[in-house]
TIMAR-640135 format. One record per residue (C-alpha): y, z, x; residue number from 1; residue in one letter. Coordinates in steps of 0.05 Angstrom, whole numbers, plus 5000, padded with zeros to 4 digits. Layout:
R	Y	Z	X	NUM	A .
...
//
This chain:
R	2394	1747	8767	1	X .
R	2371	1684	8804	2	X .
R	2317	1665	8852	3	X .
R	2359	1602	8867	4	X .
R	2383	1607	8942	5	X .
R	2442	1556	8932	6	X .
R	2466	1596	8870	7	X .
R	2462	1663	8906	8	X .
R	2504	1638	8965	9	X .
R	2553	1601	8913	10	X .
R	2566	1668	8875	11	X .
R	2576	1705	8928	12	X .
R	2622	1660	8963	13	X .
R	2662	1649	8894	14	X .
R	2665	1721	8877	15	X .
R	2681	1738	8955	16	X .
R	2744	1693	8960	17	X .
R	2771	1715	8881	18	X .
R	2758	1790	8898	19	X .
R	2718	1797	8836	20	X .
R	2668	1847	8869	21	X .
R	2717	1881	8912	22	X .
R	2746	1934	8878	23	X .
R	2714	1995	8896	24	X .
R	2697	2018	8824	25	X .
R	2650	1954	8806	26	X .
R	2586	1958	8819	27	X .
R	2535	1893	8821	28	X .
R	2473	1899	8821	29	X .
R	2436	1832	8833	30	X .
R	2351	1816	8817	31	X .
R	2320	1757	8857	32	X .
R	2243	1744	8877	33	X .
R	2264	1705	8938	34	X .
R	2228	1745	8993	35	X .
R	2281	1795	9039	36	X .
R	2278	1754	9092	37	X .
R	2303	1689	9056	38	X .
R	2355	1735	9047	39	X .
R	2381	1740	9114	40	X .
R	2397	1663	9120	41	X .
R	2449	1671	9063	42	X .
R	2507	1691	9106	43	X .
R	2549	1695	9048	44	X .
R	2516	1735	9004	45	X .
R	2497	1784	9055	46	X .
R	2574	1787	9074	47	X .
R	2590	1802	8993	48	X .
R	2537	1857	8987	49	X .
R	2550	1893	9054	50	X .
R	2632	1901	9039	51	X .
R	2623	1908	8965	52	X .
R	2599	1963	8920	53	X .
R	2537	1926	8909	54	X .
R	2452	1926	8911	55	X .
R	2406	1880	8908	56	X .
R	2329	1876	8880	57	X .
R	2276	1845	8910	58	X .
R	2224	1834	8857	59	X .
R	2144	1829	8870	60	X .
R	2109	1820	8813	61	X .
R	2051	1777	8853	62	X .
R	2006	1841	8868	63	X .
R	1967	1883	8835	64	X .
R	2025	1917	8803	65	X .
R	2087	1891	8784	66	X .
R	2151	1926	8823	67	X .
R	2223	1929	8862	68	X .
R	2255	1951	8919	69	X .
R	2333	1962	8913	70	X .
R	2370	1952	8982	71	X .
R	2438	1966	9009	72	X .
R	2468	1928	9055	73	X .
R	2495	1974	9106	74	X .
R	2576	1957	9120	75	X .
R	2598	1909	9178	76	X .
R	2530	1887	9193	77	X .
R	2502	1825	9217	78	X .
R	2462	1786	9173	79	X .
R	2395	1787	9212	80	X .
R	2396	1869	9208	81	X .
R	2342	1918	9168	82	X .
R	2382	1940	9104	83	X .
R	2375	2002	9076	84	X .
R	2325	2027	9021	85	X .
R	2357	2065	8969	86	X .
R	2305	2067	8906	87	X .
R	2242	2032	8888	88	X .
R	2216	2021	8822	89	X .
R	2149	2014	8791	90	X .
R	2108	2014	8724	91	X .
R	2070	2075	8737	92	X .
R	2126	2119	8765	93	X .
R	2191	2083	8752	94	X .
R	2259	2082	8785	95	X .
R	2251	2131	8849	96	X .
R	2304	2151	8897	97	X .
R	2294	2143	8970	98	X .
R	2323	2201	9024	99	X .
R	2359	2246	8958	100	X .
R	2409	2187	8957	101	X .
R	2453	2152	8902	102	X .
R	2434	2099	8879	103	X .
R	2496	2070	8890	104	X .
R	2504	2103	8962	105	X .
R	2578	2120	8987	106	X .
R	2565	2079	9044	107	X .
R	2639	2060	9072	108	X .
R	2647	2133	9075	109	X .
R	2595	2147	9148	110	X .
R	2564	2083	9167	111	X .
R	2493	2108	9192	112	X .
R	2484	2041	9240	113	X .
R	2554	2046	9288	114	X .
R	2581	1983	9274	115	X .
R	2633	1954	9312	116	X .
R	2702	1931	9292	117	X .
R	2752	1883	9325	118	X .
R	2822	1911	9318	119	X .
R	2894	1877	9336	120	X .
R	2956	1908	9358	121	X .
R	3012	1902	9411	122	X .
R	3055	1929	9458	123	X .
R	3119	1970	9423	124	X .
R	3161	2031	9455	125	X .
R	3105	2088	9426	126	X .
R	3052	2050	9457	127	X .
R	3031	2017	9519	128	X .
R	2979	1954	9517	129	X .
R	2940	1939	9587	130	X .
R	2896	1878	9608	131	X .
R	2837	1890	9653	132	X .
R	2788	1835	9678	133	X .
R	2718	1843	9650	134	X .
R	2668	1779	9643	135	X .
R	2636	1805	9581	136	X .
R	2697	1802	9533	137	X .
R	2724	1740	9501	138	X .
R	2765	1710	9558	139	X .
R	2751	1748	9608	140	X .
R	2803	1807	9586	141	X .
R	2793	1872	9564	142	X .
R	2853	1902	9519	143	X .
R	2865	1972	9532	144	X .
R	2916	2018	9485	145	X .
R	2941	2081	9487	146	X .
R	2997	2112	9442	147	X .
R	3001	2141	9373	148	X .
R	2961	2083	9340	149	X .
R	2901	2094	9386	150	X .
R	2904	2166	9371	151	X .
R	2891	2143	9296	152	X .
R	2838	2098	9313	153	X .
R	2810	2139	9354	154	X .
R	2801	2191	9294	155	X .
R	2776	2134	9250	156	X .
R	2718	2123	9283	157	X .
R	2698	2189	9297	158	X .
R	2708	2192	9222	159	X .
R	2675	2132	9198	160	X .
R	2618	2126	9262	161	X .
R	2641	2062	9295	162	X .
R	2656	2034	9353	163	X .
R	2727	1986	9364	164	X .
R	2758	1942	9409	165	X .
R	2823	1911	9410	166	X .
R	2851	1832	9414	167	X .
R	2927	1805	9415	168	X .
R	2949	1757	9380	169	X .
R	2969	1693	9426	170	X .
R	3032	1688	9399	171	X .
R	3049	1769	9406	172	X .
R	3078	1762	9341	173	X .
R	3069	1822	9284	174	X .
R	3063	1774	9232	175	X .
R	3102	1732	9177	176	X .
R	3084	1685	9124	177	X .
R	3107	1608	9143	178	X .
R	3138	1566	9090	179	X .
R	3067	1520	9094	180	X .
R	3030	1587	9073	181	X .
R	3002	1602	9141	182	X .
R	3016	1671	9179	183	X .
R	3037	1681	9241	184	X .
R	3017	1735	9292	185	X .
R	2973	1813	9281	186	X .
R	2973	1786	9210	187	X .
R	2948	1721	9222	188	X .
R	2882	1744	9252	189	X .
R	2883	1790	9197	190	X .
R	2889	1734	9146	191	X .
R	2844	1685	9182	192	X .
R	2786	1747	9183	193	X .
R	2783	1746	9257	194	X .
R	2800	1813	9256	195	X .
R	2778	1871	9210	196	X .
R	2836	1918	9217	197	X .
R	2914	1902	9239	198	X .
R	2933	1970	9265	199	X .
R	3012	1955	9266	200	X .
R	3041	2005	9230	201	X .
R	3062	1952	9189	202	X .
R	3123	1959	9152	203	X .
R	3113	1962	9075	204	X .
R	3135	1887	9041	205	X .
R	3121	1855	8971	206	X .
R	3103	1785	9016	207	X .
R	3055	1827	9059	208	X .
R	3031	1870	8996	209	X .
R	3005	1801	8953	210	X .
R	2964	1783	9011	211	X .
R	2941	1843	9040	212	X .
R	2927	1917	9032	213	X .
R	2964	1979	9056	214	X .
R	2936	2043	9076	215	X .
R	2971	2106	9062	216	X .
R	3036	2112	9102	217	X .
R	3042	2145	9158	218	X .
R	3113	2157	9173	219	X .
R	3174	2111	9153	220	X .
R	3231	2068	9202	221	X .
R	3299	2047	9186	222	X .
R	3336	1990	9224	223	X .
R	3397	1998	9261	224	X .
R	3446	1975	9305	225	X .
R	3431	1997	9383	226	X .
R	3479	1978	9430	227	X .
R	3516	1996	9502	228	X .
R	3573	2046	9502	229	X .
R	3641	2025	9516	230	X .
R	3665	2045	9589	231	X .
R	3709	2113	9589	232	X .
R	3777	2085	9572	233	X .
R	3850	2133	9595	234	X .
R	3891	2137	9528	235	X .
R	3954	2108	9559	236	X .
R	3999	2159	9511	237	X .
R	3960	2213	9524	238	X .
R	4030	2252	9536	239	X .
R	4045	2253	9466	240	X .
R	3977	2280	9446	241	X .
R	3992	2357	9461	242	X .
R	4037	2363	9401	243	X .
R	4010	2334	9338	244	X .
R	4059	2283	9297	245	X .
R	4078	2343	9254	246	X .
R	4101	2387	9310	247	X .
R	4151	2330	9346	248	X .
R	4174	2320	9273	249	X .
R	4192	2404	9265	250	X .
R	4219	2399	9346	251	X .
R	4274	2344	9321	252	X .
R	4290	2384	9261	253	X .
R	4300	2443	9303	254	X .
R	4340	2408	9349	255	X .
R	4381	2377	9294	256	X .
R	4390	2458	9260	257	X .
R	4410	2491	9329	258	X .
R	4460	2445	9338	259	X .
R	4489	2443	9267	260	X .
R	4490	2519	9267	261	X .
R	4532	2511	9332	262	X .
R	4583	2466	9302	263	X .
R	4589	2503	9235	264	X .
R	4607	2571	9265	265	X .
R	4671	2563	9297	266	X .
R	4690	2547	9226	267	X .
R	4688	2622	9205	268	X .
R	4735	2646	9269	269	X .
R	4804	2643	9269	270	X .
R	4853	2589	9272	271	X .
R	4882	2618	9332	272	X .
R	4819	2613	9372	273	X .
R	4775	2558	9354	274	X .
R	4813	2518	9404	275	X .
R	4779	2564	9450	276	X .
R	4708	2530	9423	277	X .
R	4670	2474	9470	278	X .
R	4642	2435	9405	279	X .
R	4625	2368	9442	280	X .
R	4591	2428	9509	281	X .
R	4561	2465	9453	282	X .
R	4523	2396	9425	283	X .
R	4504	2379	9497	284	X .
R	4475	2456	9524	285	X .
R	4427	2446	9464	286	X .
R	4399	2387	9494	287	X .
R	4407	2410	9560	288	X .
R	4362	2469	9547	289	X .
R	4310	2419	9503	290	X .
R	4296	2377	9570	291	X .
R	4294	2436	9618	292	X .
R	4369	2424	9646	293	X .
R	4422	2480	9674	294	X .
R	4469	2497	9636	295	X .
R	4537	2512	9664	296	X .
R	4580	2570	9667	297	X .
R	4582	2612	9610	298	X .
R	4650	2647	9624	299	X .
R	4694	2653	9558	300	X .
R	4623	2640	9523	301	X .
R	4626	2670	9445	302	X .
R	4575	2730	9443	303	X .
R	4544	2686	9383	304	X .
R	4535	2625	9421	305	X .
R	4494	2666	9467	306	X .
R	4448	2682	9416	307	X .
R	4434	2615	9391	308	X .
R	4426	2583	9457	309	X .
R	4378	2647	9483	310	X .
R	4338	2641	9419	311	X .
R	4333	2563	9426	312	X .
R	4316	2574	9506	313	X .
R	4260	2628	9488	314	X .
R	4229	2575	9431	315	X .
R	4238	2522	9481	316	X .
R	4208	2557	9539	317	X .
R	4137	2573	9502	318	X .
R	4141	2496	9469	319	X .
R	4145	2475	9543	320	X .
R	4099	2509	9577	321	X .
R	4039	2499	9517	322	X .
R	4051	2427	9529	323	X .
R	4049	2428	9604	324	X .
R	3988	2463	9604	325	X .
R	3953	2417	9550	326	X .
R	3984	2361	9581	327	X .
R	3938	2374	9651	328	X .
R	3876	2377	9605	329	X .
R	3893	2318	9565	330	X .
R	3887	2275	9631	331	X .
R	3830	2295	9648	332	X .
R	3795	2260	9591	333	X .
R	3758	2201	9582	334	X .
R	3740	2164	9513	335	X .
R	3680	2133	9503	336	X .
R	3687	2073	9446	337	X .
R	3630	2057	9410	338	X .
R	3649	1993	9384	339	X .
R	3597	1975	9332	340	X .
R	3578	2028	9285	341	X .
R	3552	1976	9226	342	X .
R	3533	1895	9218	343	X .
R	3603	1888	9196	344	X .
R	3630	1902	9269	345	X .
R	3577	1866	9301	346	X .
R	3587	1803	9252	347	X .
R	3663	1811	9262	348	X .
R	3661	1818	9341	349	X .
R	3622	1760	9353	350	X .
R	3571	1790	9398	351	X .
R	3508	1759	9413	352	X .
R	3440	1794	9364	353	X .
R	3376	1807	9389	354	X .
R	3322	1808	9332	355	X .
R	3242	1808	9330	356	X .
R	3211	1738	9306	357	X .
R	3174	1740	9243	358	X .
R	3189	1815	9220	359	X .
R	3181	1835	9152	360	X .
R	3260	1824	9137	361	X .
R	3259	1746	9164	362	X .
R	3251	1716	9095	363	X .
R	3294	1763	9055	364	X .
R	3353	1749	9103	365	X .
R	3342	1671	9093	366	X .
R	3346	1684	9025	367	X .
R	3396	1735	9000	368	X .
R	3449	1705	8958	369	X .
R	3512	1752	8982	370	X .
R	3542	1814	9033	371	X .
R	3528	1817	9106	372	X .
R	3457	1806	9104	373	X .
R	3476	1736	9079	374	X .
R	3518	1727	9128	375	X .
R	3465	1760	9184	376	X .
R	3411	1707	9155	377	X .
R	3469	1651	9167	378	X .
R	3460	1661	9238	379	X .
R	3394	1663	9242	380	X .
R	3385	1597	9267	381	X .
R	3447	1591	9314	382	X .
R	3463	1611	9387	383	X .
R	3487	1677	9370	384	X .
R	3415	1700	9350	385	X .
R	3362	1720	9396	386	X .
R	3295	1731	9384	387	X .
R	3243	1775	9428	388	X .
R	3169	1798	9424	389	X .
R	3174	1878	9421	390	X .
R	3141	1867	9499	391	X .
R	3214	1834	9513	392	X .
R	3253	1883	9477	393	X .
R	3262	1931	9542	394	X .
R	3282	1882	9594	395	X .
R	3336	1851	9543	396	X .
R	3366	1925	9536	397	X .
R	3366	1925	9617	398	X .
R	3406	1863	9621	399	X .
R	3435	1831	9560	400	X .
R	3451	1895	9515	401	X .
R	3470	1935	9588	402	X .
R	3521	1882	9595	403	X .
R	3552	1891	9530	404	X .
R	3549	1811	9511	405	X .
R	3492	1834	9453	406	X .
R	3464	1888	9411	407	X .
R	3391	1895	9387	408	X .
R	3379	1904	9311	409	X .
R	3318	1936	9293	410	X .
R	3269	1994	9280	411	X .
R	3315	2058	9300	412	X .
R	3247	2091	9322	413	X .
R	3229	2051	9376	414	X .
R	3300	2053	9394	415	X .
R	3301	2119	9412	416	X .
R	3238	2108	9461	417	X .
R	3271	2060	9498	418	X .
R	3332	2101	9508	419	X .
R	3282	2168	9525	420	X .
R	3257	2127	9579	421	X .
R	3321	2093	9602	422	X .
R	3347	2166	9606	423	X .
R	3293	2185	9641	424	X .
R	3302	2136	9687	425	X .
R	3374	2136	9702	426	X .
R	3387	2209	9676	427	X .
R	3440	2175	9637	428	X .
R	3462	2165	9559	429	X .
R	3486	2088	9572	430	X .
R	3464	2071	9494	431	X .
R	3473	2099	9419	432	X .
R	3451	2076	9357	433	X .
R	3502	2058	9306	434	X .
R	3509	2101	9244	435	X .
R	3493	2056	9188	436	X .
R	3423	2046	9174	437	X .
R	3392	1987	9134	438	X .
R	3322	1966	9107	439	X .
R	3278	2035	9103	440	X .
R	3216	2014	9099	441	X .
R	3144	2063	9097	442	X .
R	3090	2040	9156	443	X .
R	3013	2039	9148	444	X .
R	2954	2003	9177	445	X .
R	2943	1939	9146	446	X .
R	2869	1905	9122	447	X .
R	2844	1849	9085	448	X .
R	2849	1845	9011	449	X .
R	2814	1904	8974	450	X .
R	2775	1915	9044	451	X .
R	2734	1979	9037	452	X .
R	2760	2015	9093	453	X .
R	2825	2026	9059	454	X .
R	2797	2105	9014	455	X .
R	2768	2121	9071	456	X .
R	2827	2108	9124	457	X .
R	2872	2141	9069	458	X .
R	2840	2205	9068	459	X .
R	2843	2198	9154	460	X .
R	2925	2187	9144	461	X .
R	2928	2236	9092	462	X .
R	2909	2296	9137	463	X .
R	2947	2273	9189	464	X .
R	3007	2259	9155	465	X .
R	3005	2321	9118	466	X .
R	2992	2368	9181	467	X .
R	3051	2344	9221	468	X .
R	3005	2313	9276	469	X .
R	3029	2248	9264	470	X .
R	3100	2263	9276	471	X .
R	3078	2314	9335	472	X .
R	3050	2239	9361	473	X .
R	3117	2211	9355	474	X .
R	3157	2263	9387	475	X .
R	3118	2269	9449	476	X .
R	3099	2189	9458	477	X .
R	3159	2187	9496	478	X .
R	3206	2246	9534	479	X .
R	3278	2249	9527	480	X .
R	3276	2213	9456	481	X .
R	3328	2256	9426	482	X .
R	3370	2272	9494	483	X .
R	3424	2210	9481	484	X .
R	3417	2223	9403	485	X .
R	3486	2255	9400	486	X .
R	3519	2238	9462	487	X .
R	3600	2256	9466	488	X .
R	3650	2213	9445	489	X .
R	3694	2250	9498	490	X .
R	3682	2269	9563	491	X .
R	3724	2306	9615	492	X .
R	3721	2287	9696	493	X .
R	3754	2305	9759	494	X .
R	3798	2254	9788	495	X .
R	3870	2227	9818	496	X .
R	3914	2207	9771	497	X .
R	3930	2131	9771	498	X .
R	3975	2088	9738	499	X .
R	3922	2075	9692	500	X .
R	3930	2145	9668	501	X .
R	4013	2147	9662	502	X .
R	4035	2069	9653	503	X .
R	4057	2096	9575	504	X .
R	4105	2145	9603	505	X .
R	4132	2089	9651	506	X .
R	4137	2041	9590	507	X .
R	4174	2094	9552	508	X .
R	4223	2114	9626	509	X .
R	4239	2035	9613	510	X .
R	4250	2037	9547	511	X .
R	4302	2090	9558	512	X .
R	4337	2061	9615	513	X .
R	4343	1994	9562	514	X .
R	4374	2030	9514	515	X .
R	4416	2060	9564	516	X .
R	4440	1996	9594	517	X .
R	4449	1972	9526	518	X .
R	4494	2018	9505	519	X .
R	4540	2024	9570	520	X .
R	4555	1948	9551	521	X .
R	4572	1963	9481	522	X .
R	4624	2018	9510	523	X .
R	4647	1972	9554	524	X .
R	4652	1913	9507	525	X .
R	4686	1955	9458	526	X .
R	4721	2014	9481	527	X .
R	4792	2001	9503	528	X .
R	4806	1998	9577	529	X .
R	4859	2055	9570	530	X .
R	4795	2105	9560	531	X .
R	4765	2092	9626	532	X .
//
């Protein structure tokens, strides 16, 4: 209670800038006799009791008979403007309310006078940010939006009756505290109260949360790696691949049994006849029949040696021809090597990183203490890191991530944008995310300190949270988002075979004819020359 102008304005400034008044459950209710339209020169106060739960009461107790009239400063207004009447008060007939109201009106609920709001926001994959000339805007620009954010404002004001429009912040920054205690970006308007609302979604962080208020979320991102696919390599020993380890393994042992079951049974004939036995032909039909080979005459042939070998041609022939026939498909494929599936890959490799400047996870990487996030926030300020504006973040994936010499690292969702439209585009899958995903945060519109908008744009995300629409938003911001989700790791194509395709089987051809040479000098080093 004052009728002190200077004391009015210092209260309200004081309480203003310590939030005393703005939480939404205090209620003020302040007397003066300073006429209402000494009122409207006190920018201050009128600023405190038009975003603040609060009334004020002129008192007249120069007339005939002493009374008040309680006012409500409508929301957003300018200080110059009518406020509204709620109640009146007099000896004969005390407090009356004016129009069936509260006296304590829910006023940030509807505001009744259309007030405007100035909004900030950028450019990101779910959303596209236009300039247009027009002389009556600040500078002679006009920012239009339209994406999933825009839907929500759009529903706001409906909501809430008012009108927006939209600014950028000169830097195109989203935001981040500096080490001198200024902000940077969306959030710096925010701070500085050029703005009323930073539309973002801004990702959920204790920094931000000291400083600022959240709404409710309205869906949440993870970060992760998004990078080129390797080039469809040829596995070089794609011959051995028809027969798993385990099957060559059984194929030697078979070998090995055929031809030890060979040797052993002329041990059971007679003395008299085993001279008739070809051990040493026996050994060498076995292998003979393993690599496809004729086999010569059979005359004087042992009916059980004719069982072995027919038994050991019939296994043989089916081995053969599976192989053959997986063999033909083998070369027809193509791998596709996704070489960095986590930040240990891309820390290991070398490659170059492409982050956003001032993001919510800038001042946790400069100061974690250990693991790869330590090591990520080493780099931070060295060649290997570069950082881009979301408005950049498309033409680096045309040219630096397309070229394979770095990999973005950030939100997965706007990721998967950029690769609907690149797909759209091209009608190619030319990126993937890696599988490892880091820092899952919740998103929401960010305002001012205890701002009043907050209930009411929580009851706004609420319903569309709840009834899918934002993530119906999301889905259809973009085509093709989920086409190069799950791309192959192999592929099959039509085409000649190269040397590319069969150098392993030359290197193993050479191998053999090495150990061949080798051993002819041994035997001739060695063997006495009587033998030859």
């Amino acid at each position: 209670m004052s009728d002190d102008p200077a004391f009015l304005a210092a209260f309200a400034k004081s309480s203003f800038k310590s939030h005393l008044l703005l939480v939404q459950t205090t209620r003020l209710l302040a007397f003066t006799r300073l006429p209402l339209h000494r009122l409207h020169t006190l920018h201050h106060l009128h600023k405190t009791l038009s975003r603040t739960n609060s009334l004020i009461s002129v008192i007249d107790d120069n007339s005939t008979e002493f009374s008040a009239s309680v006012y409500s400063m409508m929301p957003f207004s300018e200080p110059e403007s009518q406020p509204l009447q709620v109640a009146r008060w007099t000896l004969g007939r005390g407090l009356v309310l004016k129009y069936l109201t509260q006296l304590f009106p829910h006023k940030f609920t509807k505001f009744p006078h259309r007030p405007h709001m100035v909004v900030t926001t950028d450019q990101f994959p779910t959303q596209t940010v236009m300039e247009v000339d027009d002389p009556t805007q600040a500078g002679g620009k006009r920012v239009i939006v339209k994406g999933v954010m825009d839907n929500m404002m759009q529903l706001m004001s409906r909501k809430m009756n008012f009108t927006y429009s939209y600014v950028r912040a000169a830097d195109r920054a989203w935001g981040a505290r500096l080490n001198n205690g200024s902000w940077t970006g969306m959030l710096g308007l925010l701070m500085r109260e050029e703005v009323d609302l930073a539309l973002g979604p801004f990702a959920y962080g204790w920094t931000r949360y000291k400083w600022m208020d959240f709404s409710r979320y309205l869906s949440h991102i993870e970060y992760k790696i998004f990078a080129a696919h390797g080039r469809p390599e040829v596995d070089p020993w794609g011959f051995l691949l028809p027969l798993s380890p385990l099957v060559w393994a059984v194929l030697m042992m078979a070998l090995l049994a055929v031809i030890t079951i060979m040797l052993l049974l002329p041990s059971c004939l007679p003395d008299s006849t085993q001279h008739t036995v070809r051990r040493d032909m026996n050994i060498f039909n076995c292998v003979r029949v393993l690599f496809q080979e004729d086999i010569r005459t059979t005359t004087g042939w042992w009916w059980w040696e004719r069982v072995v070998l027919g038994v050991w041609m019939l296994m043989i022939l089916v081995l053969t021809q599976s192989y053959t026939g997986n063999l033909m498909s083998l070369l027809a494929v193509r791998h596709i090597i996704n070489p960095y599936e986590d930040l240990r890959d891309v820390l290991d490799s070398g490659v170059g990183i492409i982050i956003m400047e001032y993001n919510v996870n800038t001042q946790y990487l400069r100061t974690v203490k250990s693991g790869v996030f330590r090591e990520l926030g080493d780099l931070l300020d060295t060649e290997r890191v570069v950082y881009n504006a979301f408005g950049d973040m498309p033409a680096s994936m045309n040219t630096l991530v397309r070229s394979g010499t770095h990999i973005l690292f950030d939100v997965d969702t706007h990721f998967r944008n950029m690769m609907g439209a690149d797909f759209s585009r091209t009608g190619r899958c030319d990126f993937y995310l890696g599988r490892s995903s880091y820092f899952v945060y919740q998103v929401a519109i960010m305002a001012n300190k205890n701002s009043p908008l907050i209930p009411v744009i929580d009851q706004v995300a609420e319903g569309v949270v709840e009834s899918g629409l934002f993530d119906k938003w999301l889905r259809y911001s973009q085509p093709n988002t989920t086409s190069c989700l799950n791309t192959p790791r192999v592929i099959t194509v039509t085409a000649v075979l190269s040397l590319s395709n069969l150098w392993g089987m030359f290197v193993l051809l050479g191998i053999g004819f090495i150990i061949g040479c080798l051993v002819f000098l041994l035997e001739v080093t060695w063997s006495p020359a009587s033998q030859y």
